[in-house]
N, C-alpha and C positions, 0 to 999 in steps of 0.2 A: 331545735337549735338553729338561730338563723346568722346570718356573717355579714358583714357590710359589705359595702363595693370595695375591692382593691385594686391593687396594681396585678392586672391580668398579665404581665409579660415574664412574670420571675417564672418561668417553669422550668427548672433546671432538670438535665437529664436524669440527675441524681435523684433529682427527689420524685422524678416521675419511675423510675426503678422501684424506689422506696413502695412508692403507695402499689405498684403491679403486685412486687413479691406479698405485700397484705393481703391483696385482693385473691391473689392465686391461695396461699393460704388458709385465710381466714381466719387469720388469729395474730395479733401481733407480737407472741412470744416466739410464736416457730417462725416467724418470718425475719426476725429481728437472728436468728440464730443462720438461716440462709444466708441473709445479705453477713454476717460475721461483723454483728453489731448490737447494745444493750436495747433495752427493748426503750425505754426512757426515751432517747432521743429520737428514735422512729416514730413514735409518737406525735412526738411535736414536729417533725417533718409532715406528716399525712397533716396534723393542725392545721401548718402553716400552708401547705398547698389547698386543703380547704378554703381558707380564707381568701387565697391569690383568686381561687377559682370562683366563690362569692356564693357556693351552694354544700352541701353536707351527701359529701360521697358515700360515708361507710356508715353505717346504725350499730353500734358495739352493744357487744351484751357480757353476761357472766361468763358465757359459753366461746364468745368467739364475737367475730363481727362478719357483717355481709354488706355487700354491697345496695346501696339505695338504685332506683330505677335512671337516677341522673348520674352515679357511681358507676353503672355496667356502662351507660356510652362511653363515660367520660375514658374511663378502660380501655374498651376496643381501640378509640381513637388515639390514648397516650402511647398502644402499641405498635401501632401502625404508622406515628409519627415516631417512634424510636429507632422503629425498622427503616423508616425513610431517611433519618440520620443518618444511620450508617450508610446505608445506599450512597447518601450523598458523599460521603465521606470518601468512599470505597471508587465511587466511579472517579472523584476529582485524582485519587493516588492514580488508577487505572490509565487515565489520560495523560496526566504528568508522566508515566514510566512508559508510555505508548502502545499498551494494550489497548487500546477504546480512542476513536476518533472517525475525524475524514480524511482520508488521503486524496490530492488530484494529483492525478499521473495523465502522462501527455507521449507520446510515441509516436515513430515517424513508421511511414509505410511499412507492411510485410513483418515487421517484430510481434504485430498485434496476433499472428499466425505463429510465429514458430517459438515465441518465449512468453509469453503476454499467458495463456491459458494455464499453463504448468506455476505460474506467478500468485495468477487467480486462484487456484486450486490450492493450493498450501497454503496462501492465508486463509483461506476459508475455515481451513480445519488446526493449524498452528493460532493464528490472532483473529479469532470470531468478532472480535469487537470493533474490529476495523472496518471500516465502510470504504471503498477504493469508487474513486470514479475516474475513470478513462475520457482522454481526449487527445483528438488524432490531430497531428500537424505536420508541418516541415522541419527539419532539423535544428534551422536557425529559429522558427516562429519556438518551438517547443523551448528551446534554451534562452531564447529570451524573454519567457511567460515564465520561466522556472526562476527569472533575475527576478523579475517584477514583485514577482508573489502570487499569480495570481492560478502557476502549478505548483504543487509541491514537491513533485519528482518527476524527471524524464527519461527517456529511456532515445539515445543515439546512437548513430550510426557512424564512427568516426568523424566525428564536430569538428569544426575549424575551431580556433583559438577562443577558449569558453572566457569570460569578464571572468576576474580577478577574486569577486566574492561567489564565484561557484565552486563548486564539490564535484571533483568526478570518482567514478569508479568504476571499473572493469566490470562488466557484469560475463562477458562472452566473447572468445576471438574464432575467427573462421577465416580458410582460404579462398581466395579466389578462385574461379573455373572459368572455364571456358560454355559461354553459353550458345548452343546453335541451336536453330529451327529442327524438327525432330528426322527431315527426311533429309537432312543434309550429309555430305559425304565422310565428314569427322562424327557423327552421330552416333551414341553408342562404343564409343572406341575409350580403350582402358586408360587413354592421354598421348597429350599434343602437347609440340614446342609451337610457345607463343608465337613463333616467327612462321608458322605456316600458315597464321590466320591474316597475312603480309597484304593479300592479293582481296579479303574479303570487306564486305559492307559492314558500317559499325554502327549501334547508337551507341553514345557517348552522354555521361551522365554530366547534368547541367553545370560547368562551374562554380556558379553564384549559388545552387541549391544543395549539390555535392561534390565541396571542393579537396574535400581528404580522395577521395573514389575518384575524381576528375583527374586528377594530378595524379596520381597510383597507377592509373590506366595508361595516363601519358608516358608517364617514365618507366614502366615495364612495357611499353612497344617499343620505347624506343631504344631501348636496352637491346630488343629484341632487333634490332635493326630497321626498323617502318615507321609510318608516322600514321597510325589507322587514320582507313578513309571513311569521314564521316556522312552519313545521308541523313542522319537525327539525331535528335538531343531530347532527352527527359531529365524531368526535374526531383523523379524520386524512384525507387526501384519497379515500381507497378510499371509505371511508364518503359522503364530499358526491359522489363519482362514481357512485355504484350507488343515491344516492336518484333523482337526474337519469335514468339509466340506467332506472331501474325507471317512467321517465317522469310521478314524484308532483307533479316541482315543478323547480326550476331553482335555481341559485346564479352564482355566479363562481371560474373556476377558472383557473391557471395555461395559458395558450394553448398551450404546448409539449405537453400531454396530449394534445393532440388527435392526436398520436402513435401513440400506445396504439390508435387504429382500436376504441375498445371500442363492441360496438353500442349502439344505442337514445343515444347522446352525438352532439349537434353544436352545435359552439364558433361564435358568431360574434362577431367582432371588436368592441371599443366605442371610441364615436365621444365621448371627451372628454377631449379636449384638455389642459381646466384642473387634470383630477384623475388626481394620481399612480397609477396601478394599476400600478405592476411589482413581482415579490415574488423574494426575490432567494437562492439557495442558499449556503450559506456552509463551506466547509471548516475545524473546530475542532480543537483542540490544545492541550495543555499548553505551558506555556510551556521547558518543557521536556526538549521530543519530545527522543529518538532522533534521531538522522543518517539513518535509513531513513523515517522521515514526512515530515521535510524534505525528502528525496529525490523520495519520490512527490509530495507537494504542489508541487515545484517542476515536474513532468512534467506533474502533473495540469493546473498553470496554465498552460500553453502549448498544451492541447487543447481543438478544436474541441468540446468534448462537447455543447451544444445541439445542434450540429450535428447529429445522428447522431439516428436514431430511435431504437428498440428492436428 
């Protein structure tokens, strides 16, 4: 039996079901009674895909039918494109509801230590399908990569005034402390009022790189009655941590660092009451995002991540 050329592109899924359950079979009544259909029209389905395909898949007999030598590939491969349908199918849902993608995440100094790893770790084992890539910046550079498009989610450290089509979220708040060199005379001590540190050397965090932290520091000293004396400035917290560190001078830094065990650093707690000092992390985004940020942002805000050191 031989079949002309046809139009090779009719191969509907259906009808490639049709000829598998035959095949697995071997007989088109019991197969015809699987798929929950007369045996007549299965028939002429296998015909017609025959013909689409332009060679004679099955050799029917009294008994039953088998597959021909061009029948067994033609087989494996109608399964294996079935299975890739749905693959296909499966993965396009998976990324639309934000199981499966890339994410880029962009984060400013020292978070990439004390929240960044507990972050990493629960997607890993919550949204396996996610693929996270990390990029380090400045506070202002990361929020306006996140405007652009060219992050998908950042992670701040109390941001100056975010553009209009961003997203913020609370990921973490912490208080401030009192950061001094480790052999210094408040060192160790269960807390200090701000106004004792009146007389000492400060870095002071850059305006223009950390102006929520610039302005928090200014107006709790002067609260405190001083106007701290500055000998440096850094531009992000590595920087105000390794002046301290190199034991020049003292500042105020997020309490949670004290984490990091970095030497020559000891944090002690401040005793006032009336002034705000907590500085507060914030998760940003487009307004938007992907189904895959929303995802992790919705993971991300249900964990403990202060919690966890580094």
């Amino acid at each position: 039996m031989e079949f002309a050329p046809a139009d090779r592109t009719n191969l509907s899924r259906r009808m490639l079901e049709q000829f598998l359950a035959v095949a697995r079979e071997k007989h088109f009544g019991r197969a015809a009674e699987v798929l929950g259909m007369s045996q007549p029209p299965l028939s002429q389905s296998v015909q017609r895909l025959e013909r689409t395909v332009g060679v004679r898949l099955l050799d029917r007999g009294s008994g039953g039918v088998r597959l021909t030598a061009a029948g067994t590939v033609f087989a494996a491969d109608a399964r294996r494109l079935l299975d890739l349908q749905t693959a296909v199918v499966e993965r396009a849902r998976r990324v639309a509801s934000g199981l499966e993608g890339d994410v880029r995440v962009g984060y400013v100094s020292l978070l990439s230590h004390l929240y960044l790893p507990t972050m990493l770790r629960t997607a890993a084992e919550r949204l396996p399908g996610l693929r996270i890539q990390l990029q380090h910046g400045s506070s202002q550079g990361v929020a306006e990569r996140v405007r652009s498009g060219s992050l998908d989610l950042g992670f701040l450290r109390d941001p100056a005034r975010l553009a209009d089509d961003l997203v913020s979220r609370v990921i973490a708040t912490e208080r401030l402390a009192a950061a001094v060199p480790y052999d210094h005379r408040l060192a160790g001590g269960d807390g200090v009022a701000l106004a004792r540190l009146r007389e000492e050397d400060f870095v002071l965090p850059d305006p223009d790189a950390l102006p929520v932290l610039a302005e928090q520091l200014r107006l709790a000293c002067q609260q405190a009655g001083f106007t701290p004396r500055a000998v440096a400035v850094a531009d992000d917290l590595s920087g105000l941590f390794s002046y301290v560190a190199a034991g020049l001078c003292v500042s105020l830094l997020p309490e949670d660092l004290r984490r990091l065990t970095v030497p020559g650093v000891s944090f002690v707690p401040l005793r006032e009451p009336a002034v705000r000092l907590d500085t507060t992390v914030y998760a940003v985004h487009r307004s938007d995002a992907d189904p895959a940020v929303l995802r992790l942002l919705d993971m991300i805000t249900g964990l403990p991540l202060a919690a966890e050191g580094a």
